[in-house]
Backbone bond lengths (Angstrom), bond angles and torsions (degrees), N, CA, C in turn:
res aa  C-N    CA-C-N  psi(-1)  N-CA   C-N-CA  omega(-1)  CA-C   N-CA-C  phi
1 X - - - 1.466 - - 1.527 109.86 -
2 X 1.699 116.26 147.15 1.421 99.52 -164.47 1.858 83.44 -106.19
3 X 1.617 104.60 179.78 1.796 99.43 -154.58 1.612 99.52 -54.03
4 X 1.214 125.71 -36.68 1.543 141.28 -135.65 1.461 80.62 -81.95
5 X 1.560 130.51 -52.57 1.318 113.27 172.03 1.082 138.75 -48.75
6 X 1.668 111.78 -44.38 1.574 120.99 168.31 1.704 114.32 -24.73
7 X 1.738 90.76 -72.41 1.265 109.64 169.63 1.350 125.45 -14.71
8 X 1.282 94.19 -74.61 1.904 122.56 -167.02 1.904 90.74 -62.65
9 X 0.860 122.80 -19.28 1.372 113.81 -167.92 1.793 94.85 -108.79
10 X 0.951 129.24 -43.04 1.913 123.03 169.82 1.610 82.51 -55.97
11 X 1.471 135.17 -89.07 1.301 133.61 -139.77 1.709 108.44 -52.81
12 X 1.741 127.44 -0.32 0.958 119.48 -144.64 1.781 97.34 -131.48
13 X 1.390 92.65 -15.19 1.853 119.94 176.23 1.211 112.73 56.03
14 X 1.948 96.08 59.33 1.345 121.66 172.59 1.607 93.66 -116.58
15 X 1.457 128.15 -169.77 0.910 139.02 -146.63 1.747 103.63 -144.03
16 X 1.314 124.17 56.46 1.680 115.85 162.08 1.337 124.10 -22.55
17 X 1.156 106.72 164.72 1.487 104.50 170.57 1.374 120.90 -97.98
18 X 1.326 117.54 21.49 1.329 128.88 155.96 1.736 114.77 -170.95
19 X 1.560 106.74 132.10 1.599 106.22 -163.27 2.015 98.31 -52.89
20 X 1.282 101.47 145.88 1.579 103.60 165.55 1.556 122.53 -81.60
21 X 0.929 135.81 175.35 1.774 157.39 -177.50 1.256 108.04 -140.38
22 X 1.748 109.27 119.69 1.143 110.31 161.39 2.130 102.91 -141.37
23 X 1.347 114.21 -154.86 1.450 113.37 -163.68 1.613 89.40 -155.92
24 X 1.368 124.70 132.34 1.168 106.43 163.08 1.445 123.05 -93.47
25 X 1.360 118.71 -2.55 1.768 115.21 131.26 1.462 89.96 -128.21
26 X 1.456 101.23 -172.30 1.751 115.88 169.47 1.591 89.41 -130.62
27 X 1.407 118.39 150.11 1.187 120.51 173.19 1.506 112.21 -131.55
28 X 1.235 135.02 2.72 1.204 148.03 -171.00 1.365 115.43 -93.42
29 X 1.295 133.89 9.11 1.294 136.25 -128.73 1.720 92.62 -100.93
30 X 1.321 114.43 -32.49 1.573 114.02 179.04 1.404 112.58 -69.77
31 X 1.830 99.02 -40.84 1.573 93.19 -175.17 1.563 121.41 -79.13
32 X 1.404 108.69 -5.00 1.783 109.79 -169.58 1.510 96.86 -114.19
33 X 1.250 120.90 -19.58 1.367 118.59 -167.57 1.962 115.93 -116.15
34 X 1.235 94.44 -32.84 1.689 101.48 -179.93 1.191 101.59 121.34
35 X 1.211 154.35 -67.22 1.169 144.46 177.59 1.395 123.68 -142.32
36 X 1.910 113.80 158.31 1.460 120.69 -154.95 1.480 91.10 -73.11
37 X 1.719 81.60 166.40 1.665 91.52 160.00 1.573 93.20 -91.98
38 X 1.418 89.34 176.85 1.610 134.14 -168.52 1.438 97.07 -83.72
39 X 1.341 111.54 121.25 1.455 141.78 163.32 1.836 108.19 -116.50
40 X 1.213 96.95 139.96 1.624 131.28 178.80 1.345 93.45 -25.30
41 X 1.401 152.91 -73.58 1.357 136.90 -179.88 1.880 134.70 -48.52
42 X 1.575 82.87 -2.71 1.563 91.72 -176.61 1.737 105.82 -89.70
43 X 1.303 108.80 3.14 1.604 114.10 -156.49 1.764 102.91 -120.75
44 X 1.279 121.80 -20.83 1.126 139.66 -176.33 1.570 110.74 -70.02
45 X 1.353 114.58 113.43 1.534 132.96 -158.60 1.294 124.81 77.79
46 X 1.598 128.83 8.98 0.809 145.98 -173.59 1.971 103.37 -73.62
47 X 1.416 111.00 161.37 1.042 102.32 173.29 1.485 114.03 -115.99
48 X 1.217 135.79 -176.17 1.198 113.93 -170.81 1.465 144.92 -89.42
49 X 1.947 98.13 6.85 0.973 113.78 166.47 1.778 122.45 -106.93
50 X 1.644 85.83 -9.69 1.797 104.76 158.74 1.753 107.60 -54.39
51 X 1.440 98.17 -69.91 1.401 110.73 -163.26 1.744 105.26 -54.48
52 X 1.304 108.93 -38.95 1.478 113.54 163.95 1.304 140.61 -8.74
53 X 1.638 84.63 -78.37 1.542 125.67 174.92 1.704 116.01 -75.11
54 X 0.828 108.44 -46.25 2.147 126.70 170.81 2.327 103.20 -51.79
55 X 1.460 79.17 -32.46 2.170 79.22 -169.00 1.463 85.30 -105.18
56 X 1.096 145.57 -7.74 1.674 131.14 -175.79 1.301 97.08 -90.48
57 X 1.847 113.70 -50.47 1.473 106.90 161.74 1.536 142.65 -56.64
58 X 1.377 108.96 -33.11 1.381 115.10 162.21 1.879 107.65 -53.93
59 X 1.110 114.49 -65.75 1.215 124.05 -162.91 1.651 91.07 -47.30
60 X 1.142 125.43 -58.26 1.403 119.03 178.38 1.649 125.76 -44.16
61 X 1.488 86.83 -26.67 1.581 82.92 -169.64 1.656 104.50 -72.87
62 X 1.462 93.33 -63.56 1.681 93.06 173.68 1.605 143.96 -41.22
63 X 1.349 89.33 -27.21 1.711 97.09 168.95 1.642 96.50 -67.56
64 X 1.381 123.70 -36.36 1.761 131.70 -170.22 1.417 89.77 -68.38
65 X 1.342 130.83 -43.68 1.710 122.04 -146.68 1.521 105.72 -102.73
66 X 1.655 130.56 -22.68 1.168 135.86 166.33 1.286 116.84 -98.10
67 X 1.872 125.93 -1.75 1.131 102.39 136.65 1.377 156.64 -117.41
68 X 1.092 99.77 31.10 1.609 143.26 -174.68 1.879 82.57 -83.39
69 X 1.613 99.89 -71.44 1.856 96.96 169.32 1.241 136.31 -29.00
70 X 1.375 99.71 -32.12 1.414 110.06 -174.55 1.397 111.72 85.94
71 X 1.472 118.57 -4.82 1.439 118.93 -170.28 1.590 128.37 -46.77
72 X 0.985 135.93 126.02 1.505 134.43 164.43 1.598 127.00 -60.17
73 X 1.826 108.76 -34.08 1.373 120.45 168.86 1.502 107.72 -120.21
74 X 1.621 112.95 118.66 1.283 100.37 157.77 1.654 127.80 -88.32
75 X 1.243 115.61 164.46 1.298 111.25 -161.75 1.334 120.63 -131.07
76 X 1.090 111.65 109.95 1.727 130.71 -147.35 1.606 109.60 -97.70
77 X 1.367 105.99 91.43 1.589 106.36 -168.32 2.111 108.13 -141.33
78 X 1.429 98.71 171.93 1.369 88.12 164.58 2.136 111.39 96.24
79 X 1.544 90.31 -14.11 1.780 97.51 165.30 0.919 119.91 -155.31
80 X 1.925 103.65 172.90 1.572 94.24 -158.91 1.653 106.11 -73.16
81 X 1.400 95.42 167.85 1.476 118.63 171.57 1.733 102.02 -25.87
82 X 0.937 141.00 -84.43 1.501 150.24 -153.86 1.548 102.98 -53.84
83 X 1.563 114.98 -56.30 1.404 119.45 178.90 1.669 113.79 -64.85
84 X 1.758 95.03 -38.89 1.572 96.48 172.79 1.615 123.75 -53.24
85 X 1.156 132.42 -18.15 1.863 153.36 -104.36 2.090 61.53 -145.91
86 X 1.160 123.36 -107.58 1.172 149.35 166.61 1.947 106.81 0.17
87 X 1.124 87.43 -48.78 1.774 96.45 -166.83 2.273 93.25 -76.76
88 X 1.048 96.73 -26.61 1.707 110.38 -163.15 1.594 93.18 -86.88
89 X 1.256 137.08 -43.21 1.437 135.66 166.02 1.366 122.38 -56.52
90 X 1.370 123.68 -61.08 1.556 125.88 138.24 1.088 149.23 0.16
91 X 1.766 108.21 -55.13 1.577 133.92 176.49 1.391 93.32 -85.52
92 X 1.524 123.79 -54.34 1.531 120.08 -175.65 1.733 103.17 -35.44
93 X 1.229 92.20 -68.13 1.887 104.11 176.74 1.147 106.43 -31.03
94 X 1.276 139.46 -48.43 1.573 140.57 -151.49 1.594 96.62 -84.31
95 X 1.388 101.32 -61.43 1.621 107.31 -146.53 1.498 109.12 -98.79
96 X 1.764 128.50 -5.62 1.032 147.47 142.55 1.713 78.08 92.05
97 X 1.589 127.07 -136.04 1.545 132.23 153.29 1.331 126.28 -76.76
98 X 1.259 103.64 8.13 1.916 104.81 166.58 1.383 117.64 -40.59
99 X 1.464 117.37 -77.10 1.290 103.52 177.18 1.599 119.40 -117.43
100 X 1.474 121.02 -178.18 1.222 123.36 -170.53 1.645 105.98 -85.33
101 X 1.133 108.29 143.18 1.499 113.19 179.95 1.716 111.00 -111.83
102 X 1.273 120.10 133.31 1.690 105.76 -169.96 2.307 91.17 -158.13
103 X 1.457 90.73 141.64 1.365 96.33 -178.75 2.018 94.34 -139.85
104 X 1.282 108.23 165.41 1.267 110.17 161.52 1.295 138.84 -47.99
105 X 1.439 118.60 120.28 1.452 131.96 -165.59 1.646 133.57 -121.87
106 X 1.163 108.16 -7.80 1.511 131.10 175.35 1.306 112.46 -62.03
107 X 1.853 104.21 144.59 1.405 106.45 174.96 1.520 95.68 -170.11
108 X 1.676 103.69 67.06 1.306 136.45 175.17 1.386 116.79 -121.01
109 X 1.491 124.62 147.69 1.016 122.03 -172.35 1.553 110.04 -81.71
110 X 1.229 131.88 139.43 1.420 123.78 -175.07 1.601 110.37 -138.20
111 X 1.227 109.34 -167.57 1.864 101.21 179.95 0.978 113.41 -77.53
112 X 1.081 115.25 138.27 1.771 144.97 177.93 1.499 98.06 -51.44
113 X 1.836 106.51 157.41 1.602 114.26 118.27 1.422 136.60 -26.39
114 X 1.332 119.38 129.23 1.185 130.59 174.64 1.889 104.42 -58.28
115 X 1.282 118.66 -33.26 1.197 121.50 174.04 1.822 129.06 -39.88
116 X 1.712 88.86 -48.69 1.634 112.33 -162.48 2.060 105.58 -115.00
117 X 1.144 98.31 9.83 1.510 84.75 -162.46 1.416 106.42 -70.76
118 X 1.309 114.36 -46.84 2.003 88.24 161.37 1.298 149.18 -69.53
119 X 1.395 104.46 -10.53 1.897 104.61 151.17 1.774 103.61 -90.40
120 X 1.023 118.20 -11.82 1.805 87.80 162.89 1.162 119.74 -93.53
121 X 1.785 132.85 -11.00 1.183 123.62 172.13 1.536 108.15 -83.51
122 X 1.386 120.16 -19.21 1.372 90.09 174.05 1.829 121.75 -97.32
123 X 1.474 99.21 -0.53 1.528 95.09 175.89 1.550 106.00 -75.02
124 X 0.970 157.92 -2.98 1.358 172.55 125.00 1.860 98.42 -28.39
125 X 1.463 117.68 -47.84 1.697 100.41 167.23 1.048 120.60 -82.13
126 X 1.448 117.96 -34.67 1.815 133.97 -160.87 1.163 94.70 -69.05
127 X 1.647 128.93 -60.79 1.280 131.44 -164.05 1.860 107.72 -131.34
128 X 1.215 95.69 95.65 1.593 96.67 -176.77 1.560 97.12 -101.58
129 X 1.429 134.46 1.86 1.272 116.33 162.39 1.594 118.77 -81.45
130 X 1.355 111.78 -32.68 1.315 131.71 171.23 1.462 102.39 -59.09
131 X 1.105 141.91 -55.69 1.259 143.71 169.57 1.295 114.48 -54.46
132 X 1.289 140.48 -40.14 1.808 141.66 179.60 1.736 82.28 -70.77
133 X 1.099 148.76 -97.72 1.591 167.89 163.16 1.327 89.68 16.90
134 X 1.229 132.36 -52.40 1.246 144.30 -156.39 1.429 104.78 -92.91
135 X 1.221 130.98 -63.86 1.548 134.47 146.22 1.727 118.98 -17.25
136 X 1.092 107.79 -68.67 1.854 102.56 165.00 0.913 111.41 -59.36
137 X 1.337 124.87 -65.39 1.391 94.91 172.73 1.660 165.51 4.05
138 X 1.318 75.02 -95.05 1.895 110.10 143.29 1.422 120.03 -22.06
139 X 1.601 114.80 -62.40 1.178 134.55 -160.43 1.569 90.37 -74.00
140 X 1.611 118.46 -58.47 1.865 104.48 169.54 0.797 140.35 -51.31
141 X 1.415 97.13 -14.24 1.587 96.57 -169.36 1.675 106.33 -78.81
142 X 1.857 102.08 -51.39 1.368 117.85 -178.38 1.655 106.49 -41.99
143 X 1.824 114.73 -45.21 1.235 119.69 -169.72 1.461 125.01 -50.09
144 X 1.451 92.45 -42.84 1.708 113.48 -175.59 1.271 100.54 -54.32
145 X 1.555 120.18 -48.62 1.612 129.33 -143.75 1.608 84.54 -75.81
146 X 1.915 108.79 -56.35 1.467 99.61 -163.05 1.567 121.79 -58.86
147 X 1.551 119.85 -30.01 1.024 126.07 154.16 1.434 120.91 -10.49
148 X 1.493 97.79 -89.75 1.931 121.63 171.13 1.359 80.09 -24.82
149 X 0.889 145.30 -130.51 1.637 171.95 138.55 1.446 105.35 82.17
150 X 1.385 94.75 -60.63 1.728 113.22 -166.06 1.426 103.13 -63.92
151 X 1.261 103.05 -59.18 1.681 116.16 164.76 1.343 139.44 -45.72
152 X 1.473 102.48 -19.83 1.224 124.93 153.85 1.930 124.73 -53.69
153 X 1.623 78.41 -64.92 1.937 89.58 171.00 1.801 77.77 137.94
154 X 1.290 137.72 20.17 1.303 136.16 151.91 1.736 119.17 -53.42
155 X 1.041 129.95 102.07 1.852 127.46 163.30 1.734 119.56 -89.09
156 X 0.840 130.41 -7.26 1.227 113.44 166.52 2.176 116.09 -162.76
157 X 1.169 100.28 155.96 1.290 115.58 -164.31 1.443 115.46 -112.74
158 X 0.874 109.83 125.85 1.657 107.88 168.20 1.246 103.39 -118.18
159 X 1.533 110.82 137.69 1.183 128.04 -173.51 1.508 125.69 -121.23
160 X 1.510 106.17 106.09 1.396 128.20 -150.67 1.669 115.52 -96.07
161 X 1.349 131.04 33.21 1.135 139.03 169.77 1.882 93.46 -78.91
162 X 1.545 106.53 137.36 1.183 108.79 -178.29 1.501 117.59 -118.55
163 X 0.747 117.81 116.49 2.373 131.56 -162.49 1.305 102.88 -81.74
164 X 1.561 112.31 -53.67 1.580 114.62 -144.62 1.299 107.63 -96.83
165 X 1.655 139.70 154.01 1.714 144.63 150.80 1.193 93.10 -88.67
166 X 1.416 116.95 178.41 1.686 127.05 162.69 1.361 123.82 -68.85
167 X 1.532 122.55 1.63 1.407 125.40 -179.97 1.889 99.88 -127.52
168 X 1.379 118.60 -8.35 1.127 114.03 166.91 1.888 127.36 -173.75
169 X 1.307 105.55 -143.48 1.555 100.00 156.05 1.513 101.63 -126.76
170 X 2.025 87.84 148.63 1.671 83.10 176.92 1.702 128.10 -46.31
171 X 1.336 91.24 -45.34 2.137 104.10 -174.07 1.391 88.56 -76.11
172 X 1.465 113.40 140.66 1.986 120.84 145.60 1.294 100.77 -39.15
173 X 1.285 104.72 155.88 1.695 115.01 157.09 1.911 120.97 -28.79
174 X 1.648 75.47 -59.53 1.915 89.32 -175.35 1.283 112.82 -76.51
175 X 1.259 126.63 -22.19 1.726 122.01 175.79 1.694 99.45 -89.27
176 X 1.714 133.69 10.24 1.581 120.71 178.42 1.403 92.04 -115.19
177 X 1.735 115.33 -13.34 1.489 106.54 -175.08 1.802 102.99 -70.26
178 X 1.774 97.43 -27.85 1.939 98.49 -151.58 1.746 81.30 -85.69
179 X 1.258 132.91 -22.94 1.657 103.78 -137.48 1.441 80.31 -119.57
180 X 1.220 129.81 -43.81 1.725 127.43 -155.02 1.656 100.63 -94.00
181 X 1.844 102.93 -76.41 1.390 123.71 -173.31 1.589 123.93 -6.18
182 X 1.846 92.83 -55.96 1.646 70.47 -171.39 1.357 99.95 -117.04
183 X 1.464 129.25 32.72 1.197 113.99 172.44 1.863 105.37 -106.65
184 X 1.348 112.92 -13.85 1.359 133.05 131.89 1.512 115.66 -21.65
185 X 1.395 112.83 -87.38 1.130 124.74 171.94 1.629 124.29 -31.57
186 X 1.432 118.69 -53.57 1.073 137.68 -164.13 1.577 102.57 -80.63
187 X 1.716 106.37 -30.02 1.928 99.24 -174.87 1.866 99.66 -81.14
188 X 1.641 117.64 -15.29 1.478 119.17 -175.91 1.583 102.92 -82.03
189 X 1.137 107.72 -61.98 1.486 106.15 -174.09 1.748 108.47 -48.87
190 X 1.352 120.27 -30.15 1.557 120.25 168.08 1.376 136.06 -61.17
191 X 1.703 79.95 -50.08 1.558 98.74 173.15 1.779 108.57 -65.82
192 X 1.037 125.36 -28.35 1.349 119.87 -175.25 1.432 101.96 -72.77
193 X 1.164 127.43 -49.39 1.752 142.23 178.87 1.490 92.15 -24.46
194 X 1.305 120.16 -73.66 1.591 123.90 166.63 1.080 120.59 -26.64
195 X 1.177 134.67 -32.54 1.506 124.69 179.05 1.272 99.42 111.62
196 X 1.253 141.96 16.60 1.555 143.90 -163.32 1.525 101.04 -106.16
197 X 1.870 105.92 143.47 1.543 96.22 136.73 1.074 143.18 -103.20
198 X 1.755 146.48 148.25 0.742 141.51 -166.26 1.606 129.92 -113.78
199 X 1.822 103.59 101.04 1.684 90.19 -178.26 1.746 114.70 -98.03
200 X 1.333 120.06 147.60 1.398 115.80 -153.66 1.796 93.94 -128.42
201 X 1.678 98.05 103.02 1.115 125.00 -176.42 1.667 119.20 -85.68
202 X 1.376 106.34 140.72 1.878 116.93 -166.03 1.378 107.93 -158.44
203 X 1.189 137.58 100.24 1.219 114.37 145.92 1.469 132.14 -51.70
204 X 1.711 114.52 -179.87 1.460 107.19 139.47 1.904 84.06 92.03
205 X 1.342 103.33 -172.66 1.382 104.09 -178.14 1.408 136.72 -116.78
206 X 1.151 104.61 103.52 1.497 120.83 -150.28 1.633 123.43 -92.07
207 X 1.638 101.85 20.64 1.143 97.18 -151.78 1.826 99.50 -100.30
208 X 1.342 115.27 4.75 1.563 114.55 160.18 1.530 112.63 -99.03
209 X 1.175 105.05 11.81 1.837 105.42 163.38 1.869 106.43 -119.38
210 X 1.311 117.25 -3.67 1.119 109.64 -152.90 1.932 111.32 -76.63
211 X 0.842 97.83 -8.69 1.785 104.95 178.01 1.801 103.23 -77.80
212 X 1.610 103.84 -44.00 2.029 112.46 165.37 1.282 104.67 -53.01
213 X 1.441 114.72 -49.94 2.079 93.75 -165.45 1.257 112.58 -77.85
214 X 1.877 116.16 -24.33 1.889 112.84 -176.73 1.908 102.05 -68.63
215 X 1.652 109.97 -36.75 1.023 94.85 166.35 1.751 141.97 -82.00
216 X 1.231 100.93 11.82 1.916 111.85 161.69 1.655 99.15 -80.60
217 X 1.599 124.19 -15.67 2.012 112.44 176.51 1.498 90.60 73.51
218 X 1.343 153.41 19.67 1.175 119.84 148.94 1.571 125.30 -36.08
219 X 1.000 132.08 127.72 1.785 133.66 172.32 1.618 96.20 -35.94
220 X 1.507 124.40 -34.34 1.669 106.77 -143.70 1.437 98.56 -176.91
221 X 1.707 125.61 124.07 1.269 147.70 147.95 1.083 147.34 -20.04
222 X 0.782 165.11 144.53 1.953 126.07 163.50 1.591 88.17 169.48
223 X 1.701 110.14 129.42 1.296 103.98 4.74 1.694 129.05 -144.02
224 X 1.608 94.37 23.57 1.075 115.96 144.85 1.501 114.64 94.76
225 X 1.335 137.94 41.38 1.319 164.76 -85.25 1.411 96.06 -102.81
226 X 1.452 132.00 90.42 1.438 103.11 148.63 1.357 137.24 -65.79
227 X 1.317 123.20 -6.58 1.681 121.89 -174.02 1.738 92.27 -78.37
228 X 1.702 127.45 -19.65 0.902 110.29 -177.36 1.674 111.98 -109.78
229 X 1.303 134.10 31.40 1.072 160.20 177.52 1.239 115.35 68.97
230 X 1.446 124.34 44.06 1.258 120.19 -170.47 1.830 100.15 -102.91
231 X 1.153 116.06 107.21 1.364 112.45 177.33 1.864 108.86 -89.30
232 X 1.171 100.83 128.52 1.659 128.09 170.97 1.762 109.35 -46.19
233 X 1.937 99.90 -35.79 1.478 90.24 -179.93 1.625 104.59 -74.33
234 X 1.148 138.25 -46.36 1.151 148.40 -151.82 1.639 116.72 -62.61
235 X 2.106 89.94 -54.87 1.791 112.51 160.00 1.685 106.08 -48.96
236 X 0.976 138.97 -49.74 1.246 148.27 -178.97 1.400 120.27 -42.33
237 X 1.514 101.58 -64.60 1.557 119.75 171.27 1.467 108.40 -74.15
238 X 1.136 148.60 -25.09 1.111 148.11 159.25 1.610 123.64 -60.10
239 X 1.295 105.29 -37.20 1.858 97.59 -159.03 2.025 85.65 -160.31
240 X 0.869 110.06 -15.14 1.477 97.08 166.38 1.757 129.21 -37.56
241 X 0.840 115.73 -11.41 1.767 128.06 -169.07 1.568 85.14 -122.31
242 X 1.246 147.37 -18.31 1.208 134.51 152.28 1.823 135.76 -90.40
243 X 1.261 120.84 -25.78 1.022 142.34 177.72 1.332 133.21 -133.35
244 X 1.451 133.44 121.02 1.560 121.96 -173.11 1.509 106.99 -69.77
245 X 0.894 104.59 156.78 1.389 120.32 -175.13 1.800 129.18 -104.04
246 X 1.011 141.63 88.29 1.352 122.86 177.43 1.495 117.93 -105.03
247 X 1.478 114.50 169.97 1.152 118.86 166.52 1.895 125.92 106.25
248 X 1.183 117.56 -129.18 1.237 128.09 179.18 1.712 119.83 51.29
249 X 0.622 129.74 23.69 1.309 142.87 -170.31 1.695 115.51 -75.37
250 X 1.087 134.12 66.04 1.618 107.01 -145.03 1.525 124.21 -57.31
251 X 1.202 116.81 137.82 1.711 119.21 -163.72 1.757 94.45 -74.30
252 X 1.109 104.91 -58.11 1.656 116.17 -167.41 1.455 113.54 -40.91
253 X 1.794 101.49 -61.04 1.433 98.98 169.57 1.446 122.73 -54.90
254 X 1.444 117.77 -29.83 1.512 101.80 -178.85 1.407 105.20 -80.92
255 X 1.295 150.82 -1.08 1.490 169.69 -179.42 1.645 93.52 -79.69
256 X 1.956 110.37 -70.05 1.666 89.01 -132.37 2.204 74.35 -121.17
257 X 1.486 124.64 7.55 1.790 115.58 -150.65 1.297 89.47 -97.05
258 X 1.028 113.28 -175.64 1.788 136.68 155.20 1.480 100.61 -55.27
259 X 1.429 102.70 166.60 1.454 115.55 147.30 0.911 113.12 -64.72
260 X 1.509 155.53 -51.32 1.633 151.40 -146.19 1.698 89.60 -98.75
261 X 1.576 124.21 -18.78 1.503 91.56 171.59 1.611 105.11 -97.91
262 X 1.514 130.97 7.23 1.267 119.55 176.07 2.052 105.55 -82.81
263 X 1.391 98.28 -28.29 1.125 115.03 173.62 1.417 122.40 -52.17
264 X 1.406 116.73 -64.99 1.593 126.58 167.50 1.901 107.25 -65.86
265 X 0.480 118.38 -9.02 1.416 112.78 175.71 1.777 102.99 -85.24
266 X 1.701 113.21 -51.67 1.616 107.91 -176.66 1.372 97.62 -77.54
267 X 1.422 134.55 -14.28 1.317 112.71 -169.99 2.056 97.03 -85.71
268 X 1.069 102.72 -42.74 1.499 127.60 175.62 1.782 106.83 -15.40
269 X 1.666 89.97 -61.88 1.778 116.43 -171.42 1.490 105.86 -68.46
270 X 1.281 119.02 -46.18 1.566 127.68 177.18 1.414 106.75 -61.40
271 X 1.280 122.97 -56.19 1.267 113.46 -164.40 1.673 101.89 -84.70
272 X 1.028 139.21 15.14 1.815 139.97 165.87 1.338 90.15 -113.53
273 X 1.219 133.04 -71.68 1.159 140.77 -136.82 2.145 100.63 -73.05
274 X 0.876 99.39 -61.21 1.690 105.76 179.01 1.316 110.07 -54.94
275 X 1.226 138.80 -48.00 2.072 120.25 -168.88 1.319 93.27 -36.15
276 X 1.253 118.05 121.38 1.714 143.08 108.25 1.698 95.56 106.19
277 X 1.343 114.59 24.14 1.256 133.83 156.43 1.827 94.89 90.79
278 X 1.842 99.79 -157.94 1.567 100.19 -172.87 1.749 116.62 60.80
279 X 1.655 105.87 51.59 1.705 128.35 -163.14 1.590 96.10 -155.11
280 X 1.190 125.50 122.01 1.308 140.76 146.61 1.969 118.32 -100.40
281 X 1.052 103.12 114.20 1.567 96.30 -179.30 1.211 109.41 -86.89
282 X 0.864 114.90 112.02 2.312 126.36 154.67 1.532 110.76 -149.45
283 X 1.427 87.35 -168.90 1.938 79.68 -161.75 1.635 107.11 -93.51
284 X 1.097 111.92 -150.97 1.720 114.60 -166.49 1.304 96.42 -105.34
285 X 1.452 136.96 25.19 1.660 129.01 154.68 1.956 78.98 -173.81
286 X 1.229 107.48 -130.03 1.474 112.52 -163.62 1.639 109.87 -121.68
287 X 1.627 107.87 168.03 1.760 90.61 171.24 1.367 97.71 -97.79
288 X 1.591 110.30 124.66 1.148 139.26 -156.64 1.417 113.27 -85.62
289 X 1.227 144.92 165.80 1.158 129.29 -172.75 1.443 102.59 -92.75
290 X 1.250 134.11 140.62 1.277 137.39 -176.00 1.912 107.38 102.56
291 X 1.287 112.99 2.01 0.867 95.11 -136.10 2.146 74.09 -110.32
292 X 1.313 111.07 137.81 1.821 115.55 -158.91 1.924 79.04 -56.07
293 X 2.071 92.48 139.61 1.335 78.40 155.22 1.813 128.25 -96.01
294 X 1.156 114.26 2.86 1.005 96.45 174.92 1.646 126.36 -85.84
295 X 1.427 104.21 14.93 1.115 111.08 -176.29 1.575 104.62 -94.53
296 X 1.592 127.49 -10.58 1.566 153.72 -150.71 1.667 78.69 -104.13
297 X 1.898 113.07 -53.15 1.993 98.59 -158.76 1.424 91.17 -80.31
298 X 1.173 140.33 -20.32 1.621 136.79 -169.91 1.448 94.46 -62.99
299 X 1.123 145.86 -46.20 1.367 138.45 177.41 1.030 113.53 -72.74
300 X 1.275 109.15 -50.89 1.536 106.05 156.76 1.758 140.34 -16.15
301 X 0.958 71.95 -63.29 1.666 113.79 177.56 2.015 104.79 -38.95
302 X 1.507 63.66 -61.72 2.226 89.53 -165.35 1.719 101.24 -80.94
303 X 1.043 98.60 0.10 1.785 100.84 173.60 1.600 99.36 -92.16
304 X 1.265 109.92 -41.85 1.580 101.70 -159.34 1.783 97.13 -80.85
305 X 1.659 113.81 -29.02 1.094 112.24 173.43 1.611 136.96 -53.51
306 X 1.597 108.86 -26.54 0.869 123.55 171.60 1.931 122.69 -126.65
307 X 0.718 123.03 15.80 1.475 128.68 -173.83 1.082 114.19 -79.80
308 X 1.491 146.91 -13.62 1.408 156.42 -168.72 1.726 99.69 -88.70
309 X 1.318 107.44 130.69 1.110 128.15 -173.05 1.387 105.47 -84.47
């Protein structure tokens, strides 16, 4: 199976012949590889056969740096829309249908700034028509973009509006059913129309909304928070036969634990997360910048050790 299949077969809650790895960014890429990719300020004054040459090379690099990863999805982030559009035609060129290509796709309302959060929680009572208006919206806007995308040679989306803290979700149950839930619903079921897959990303603890997001049909979860007590075995037994699952990996411990607790944590996710496929392994947000890399290949490590079906 080539990675993109793996994929297509976790996102599809079939069973590969070995669980896949992906990141919904990677941030380590200078320290494990030699140098960053190219972000939007690297392109500015460029001319147009500069900018050309700068995204043909990026694109090269990353096919070099995610498959060295081993990754199944690469993950296309970090510029604007047009260059992004540009960077996704490129990789098509490189990697033909080898692997899955997926960038940000959301156009859900999620938690605020610490700045505004009490004038945005209460414009949600004052004006809840202004808020639905605003919700469709959203959802066109995201549509249009994901569109571009597909057309690009883009297959799948992760969708990065974020709901949950570590003790809950920002909205009650009943204020994510009226304002988010089904306009959620309505940007997945679209986005799939396209031909896309869709993984529907949350930190934090999601497990008093979690019956709302299996019912929006996203393909896949992510990413499933242990710092906020969301255990992978539990998600599993709950909605596993409905939704693929990724993630759980704990970020913190690989930040601040031992080795033997970064260890039980990736072995932790494999052994809940993998029975009978419909399992993506990565961690519980991203490897962050700062974050040791050899603490990023140690999981690594225990993925390749155990991932064979």
């Amino acid at each position: 199976m080539t990675p993109k299949q793996h994929a297509v077969a976790a996102l599809e809650l079939r069973q590969p012949d070995m669980v896949p790895t992906f990141e919904l960014e990677f941030q380590l890429e200078e320290e494990m590889f030699g140098k960053a990719f190219l972000r939007q300020e690297d392109l500015r004054g460029l001319s147009a056969s500069q900018k050309e040459y700068r995204l043909k090379a990026n694109a090269e690099y990353m096919v070099h740096v995610f498959s060295q990863l081993e990754y199944s999805i690469i993950p296309v982030h970090y510029l604007e829309l047009e260059d992004a559009l540009q960077t996704v035609r490129y990789l098509r060129e490189l990697i033909d249908d080898e692997y899955m290509l997926c960038a940000h796709g959301d156009g859900t309302y999620s938690i605020p700034s610490g700045h505004d959060m009490v004038e945005y929680s209460c414009w949600f009572f004052e004006h809840p028509d202004e808020a639905h208006a605003k919700a469709r919206q959203m959802v066109e806007d995201a549509l249009e973009r994901n569109r571009k995308y597909v057309d690009a040679g883009l297959d799948c989306f992760i969708f990065c509006a974020d709901y949950c803290f570590n003790d809950g979700p920002f909205f009650s149950p009943k204020m994510f059913a009226e304002f988010v839930q089904p306009y959620l619903a309505d940007l997945v079921a679209r986005t799939k129309e396209l031909g896309a897959y869709v993984i529907k990303h949350t930190d934090g603890n999601i497990m008093p909304i979690l019956d709302q997001l299996v019912a929006c049909e996203p393909h896949a979860l992510h990413s499933l928070d242990p710092m906020a007590g969301v255990d992978i075995a539990e998600v599993k037994q709950l909605v596993g036969d409905k939704v693929c699952l990724c993630g759980n990996v704990n970020c913190a411990l690989m930040q601040t634990g031992t080795d033997e607790e970064v260890i039980a944590s990736a072995e932790y996710a494999l052994k809940h997360g993998k029975p009978g496929g419909g399992y993506i392994f990565c961690t519980s947000n991203v490897p962050f910048k700062g974050l040791p890399p050899e603490r990023y290949q140690l999981i690594l490590d225990i993925w390749k050790k155990h991932r064979e079906y």
